[in-house]
N, C-alpha and C positions, 0 to 999 in steps of 0.2 A: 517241212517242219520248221517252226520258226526259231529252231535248237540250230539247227545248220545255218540260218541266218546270222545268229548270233555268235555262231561260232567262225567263218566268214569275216564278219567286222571286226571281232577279234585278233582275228590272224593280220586282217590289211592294217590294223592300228601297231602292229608289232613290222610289218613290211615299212610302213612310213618310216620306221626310227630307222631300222637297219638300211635300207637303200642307199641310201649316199655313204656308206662305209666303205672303204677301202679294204683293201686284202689285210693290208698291216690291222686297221682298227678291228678287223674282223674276229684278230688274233686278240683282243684285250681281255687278261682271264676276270671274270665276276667272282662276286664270295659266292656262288654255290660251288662248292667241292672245288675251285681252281677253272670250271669248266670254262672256258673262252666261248664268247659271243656266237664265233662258228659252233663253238660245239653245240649251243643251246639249239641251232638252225638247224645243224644235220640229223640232232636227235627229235625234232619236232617232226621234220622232212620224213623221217624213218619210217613212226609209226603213223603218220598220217597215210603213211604211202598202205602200212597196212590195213588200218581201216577202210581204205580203200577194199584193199583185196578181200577183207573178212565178207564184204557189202555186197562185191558180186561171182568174187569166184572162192570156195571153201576150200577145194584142193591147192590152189597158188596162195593162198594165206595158209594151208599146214606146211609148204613148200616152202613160207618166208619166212615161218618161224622156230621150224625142224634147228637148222643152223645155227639160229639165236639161241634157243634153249639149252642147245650142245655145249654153246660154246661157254654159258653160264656155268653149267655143269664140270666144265674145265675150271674155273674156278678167272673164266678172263672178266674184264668189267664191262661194264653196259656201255661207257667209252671206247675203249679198243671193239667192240662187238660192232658197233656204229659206224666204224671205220671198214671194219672188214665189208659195210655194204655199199657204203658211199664210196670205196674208190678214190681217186683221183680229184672228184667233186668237190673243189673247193672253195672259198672266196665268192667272191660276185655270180660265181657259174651255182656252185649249190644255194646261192640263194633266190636265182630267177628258177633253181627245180623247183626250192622249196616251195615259191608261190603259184608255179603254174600246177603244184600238187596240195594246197590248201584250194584251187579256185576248185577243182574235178570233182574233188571231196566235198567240198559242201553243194558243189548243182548234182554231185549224185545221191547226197541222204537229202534234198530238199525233195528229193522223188521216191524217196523209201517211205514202207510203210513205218511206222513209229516203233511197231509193237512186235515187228521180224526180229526171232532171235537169231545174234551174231554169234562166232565164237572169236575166244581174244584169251591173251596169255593165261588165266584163271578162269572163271567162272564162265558160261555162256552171258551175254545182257541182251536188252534191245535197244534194236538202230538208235532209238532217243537217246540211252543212256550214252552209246559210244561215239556219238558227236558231242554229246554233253562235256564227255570227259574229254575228249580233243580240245574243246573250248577251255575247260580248264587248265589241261596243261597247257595250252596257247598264253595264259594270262598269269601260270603261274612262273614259270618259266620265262616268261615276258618281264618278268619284277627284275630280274637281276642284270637282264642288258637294260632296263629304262634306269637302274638305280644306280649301275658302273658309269652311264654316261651321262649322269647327275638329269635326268630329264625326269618331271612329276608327271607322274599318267593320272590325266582325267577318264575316273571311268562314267560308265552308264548302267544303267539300268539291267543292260541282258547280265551283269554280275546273277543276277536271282538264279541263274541256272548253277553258278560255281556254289553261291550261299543253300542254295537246295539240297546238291550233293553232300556239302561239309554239313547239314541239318541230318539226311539220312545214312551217313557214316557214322552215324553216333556209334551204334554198338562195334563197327569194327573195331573201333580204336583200343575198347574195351576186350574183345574177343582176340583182336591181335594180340595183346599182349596178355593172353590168357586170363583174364580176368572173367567173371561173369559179369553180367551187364546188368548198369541199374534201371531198376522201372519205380518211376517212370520217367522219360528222360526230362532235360531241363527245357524249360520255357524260353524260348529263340526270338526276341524285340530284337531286328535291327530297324537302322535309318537307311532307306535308300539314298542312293546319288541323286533323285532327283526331289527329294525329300519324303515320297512317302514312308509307311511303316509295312515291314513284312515281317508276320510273325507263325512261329509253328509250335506245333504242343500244346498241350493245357498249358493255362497261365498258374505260376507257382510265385510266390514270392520270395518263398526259401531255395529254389531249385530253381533258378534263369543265368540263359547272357543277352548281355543286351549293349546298343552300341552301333556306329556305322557297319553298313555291310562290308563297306571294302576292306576295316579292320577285322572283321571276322573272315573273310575270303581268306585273307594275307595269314591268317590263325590257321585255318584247319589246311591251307594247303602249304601250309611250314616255308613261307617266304619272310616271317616275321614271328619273333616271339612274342606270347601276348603282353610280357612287358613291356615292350612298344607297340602296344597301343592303346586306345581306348577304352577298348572291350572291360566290360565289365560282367562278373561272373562270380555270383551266390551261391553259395554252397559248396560242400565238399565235392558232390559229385560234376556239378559244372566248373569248378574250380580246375580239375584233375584232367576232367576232358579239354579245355581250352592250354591246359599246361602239353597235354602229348596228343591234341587234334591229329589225325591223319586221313586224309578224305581220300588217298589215292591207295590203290593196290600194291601188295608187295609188303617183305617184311619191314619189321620195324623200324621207324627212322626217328633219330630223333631232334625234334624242334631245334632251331639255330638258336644259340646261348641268346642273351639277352645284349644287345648293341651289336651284333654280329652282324644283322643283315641292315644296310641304310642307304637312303641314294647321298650320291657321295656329291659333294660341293664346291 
């Protein structure tokens, strides 16, 4: 799948920055939620390890997630949960796990069928979608150690898989937060990175957004509010959707205030 390739490149574009870190820098906390650089690693580390396990064994993935779900149920956070797996794992050691458990990961969905359905915290999906979403959280989650440590990420093109996801999340964002959903959704012009156009939907001229991809990525997967950025967004009903985009699973979150998330200088 060329979704596992792309997710791959992802991951080693995120290993480049963090490799030469130190234990100390490892600890530098980012504006997401306080979570320190390590945290971003062991929590990537975590469920890549479980996509793993969803891909080839279904009992050792109810096995990894029994505990997780429990301990949510206790009322602990998805931090402390992370820890209770990782251990001792820390610094430069959980970050050679983390890599040598994004390399397993994508040579074993680049050999999966696309269309095998997984199961994963909510819904079942297929292998495509849940390397897809690894890719995304790879890049979304990626924003906050490239932005703490003032570095610009050039991206590429494989973004169309994060932009695709935040396309076909339309109506969660709508249904999460109990709304019913509108139809039909808005008309989707970005610019690629490498300049072409990728567009989805009927074209509407009262109902679009439109604008770089990477500012729309950075939208639906809430590493940026769309005050910062470019995007641009017609109408009430894309208006409302780029204000509380959420491409990922889970309940409600809401979009970082407006100058909250920036790489820093």
């Amino acid at each position: 799948m060329q979704q596992a390739v792309d997710f791959l490149e992802e991951s080693r574009a995120l290993d480049a920055l963090v490799a030469p870190l130190g234990a100390e820098r490892l600890k530098t906390v980012t504006q997401f939620k306080d979570w320190t650089i390590e945290d971003v690693i062991g929590h990537l580390h975590m469920f890549n390890h479980g996509a793993l396990l969803t891909l080839k064994d279904r009992a050792a993935f109810d096995a990894f997630m029994g505990p997780i779900a429990e301990a949510f149920q206790q009322g602990r956070s998805l931090r402390q949960v992370q820890y209770d797996w990782l251990g001792d794992t820390t610094g430069q050691r959980l970050v050679a796990s983390w890599r040598e458990g994004f390399e397993e990961l994508a040579d074993a969905y680049s050999k999966a069928d696309p269309k095998a359905r997984l199961a994963w915290a909510g819904p079942d999906m297929s292998a495509r979608s849940c390397i897809t979403a690894r890719q995304m959280e790879t890049w979304a989650h990626g924003q906050e150690v490239f932005d703490v440590l003032g570095e610009e990420r050039v991206d590429t093109d494989r973004i169309r898989n994060i932009a695709h996801l935040g396309v076909t999340t339309f109506g969660w964002t709508f249904a999460n937060r109990g709304k019913p959903v509108p139809d039909p959704a808005p008309f989707v012009f970005l610019t690629a990175p490498s300049g072409e156009t990728w567009e989805w939907n009927e074209p509407q001229q009262d109902n679009r957004v439109s604008g770089s991809a990477t500012g729309f990525c950075q939208v639906v997967t809430q590493t940026r509010n769309v005050a910062d950025t470019r995007i641009e967004a017609v109408g009430p009903v894309a208006k409302y959707w780029m204000q509380n985009a959420q491409c990922f699973a889970g309940p409600v979150e809401t979009p970082p205030a407006p100058g909250a998330r920036f790489r820093v200088t």
